[in-house]
C-alpha positions in Angstrom: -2.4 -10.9 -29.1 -0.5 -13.0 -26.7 -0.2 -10.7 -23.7 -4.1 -9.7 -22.2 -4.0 -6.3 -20.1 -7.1 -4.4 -17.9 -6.0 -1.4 -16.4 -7.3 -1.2 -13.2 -9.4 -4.3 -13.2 -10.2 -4.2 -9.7 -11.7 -0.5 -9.6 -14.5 -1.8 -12.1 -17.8 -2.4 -11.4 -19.0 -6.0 -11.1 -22.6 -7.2 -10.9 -24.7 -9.3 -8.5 -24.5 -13.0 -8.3 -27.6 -14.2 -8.7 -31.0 -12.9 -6.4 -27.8 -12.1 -3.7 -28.2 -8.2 -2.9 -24.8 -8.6 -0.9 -22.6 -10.5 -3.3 -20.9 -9.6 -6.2 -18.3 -11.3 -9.3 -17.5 -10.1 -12.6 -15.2 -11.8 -15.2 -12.2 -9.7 -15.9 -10.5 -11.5 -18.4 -11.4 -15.0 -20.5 -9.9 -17.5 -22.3 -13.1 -18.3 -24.1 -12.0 -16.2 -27.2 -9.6 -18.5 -28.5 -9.3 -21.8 -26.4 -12.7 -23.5 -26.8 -11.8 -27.0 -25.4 -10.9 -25.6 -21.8 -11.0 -22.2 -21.2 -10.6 -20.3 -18.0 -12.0 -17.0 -16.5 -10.7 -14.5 -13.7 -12.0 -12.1 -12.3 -13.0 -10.4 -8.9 -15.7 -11.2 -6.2 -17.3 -9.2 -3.4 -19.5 -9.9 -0.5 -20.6 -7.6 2.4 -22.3 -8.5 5.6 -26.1 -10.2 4.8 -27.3 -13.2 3.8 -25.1 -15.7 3.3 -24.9 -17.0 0.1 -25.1 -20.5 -0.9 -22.9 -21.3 -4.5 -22.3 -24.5 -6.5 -19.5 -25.4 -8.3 -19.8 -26.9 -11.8 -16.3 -26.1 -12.1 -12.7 -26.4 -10.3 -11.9 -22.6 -9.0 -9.5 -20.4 -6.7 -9.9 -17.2 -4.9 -7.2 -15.3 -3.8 -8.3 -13.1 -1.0 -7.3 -9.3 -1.3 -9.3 -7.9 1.7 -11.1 -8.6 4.6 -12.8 -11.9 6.2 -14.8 -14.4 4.4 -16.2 -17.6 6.2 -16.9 -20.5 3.8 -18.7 -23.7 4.7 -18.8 -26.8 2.4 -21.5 -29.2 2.4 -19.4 -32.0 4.3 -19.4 -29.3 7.3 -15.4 -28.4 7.0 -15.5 -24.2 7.9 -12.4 -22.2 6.8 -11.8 -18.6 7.7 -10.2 -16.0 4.9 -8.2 -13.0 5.5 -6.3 -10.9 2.8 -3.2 -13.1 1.9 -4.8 -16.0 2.0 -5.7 -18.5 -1.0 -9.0 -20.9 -0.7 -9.6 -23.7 -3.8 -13.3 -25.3 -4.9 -13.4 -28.8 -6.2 -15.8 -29.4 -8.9 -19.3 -30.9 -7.8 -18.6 -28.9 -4.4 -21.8 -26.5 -2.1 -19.8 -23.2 -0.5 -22.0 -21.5 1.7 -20.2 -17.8 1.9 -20.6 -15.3 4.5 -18.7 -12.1 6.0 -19.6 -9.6 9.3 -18.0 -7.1 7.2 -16.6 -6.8 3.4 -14.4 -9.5 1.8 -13.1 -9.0 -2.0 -11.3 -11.6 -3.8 -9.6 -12.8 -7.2 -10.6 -15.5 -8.6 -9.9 -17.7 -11.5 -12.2 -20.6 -12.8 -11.7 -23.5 -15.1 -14.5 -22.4 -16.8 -16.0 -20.3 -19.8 -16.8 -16.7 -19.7 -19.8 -15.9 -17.7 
C-alpha cells in the first residue's frame, strides 16, 4: 500500500519517555515495515511543566511545533525557544536538554526505526 493514513493521529494516546513522568512520544507511522536499510518514524511528542528532560540522539530528527513553548538546550550551551509554527532539527551524536513552564506538543519525524 503506497499511501499510509491515521485518522486522528494526534488525539491518540502516547506513552512516557523513559523514567520522565512529564514527557511523552509515540510513533505514529514507520517505515520500518518495508524499508530495512533506512527507515524513518513520525510521530508526536508532549512535555508539560517538570523536570526537564535530558535526551540523546542516536539519530538525525525534526519537530515541528504544533502548540505551546518548548526551551531546548544542547550540550555546546546554544538555547532556542519553540512556539507553535516553529520547526527545530537534532544532529546525530547531539544532548537536548527539554523543558516547558507550561505544555508544548510537537511532530516529529526521525531517521530512525520504529520505536
Amino acid at each position: 500500500m503506497p499511501l499510509y493514513f491515521k485518522s486522528q493521529a494526534r488525539s491518540a494516546s502516547i506513552p512516557p519517555i523513559g523514567d520522565y513522568k512529564n514527557v511523552f512520544g509515540g510513533d505514529s507511522w514507520s517505515s520500518n515495515d518495508w524499508e530495512k536499510k533506512a527507515p524513518i518514524s513520525a510521530g508526536f511528542f508532549r512535555i508539560e511543566k517538570g523536570e526537564p528532560c535530558v535526551y540523546y540522539y542516536e539519530y538525525d530528527d525534526v519537530k515541528f511545533f504544533i502548540e505551546g513553548e518548548c526551551t531546548m538546550k544542547d550540550e555546546t550551551g546554544q538555547k532556542v525557544v519553540a512556539k507553535a509554527g516553529d520547526v527545530v532539527g537534532f544532529k546525530k551524536g547531539s544532548t537536548v536538554t527539554f523543558s516547558t513552564e507550561g505544555v508544548a506538543r510537537a511532530f516529529f519525524c526521525g531517521q530512525r526505526a520504529k520505536l
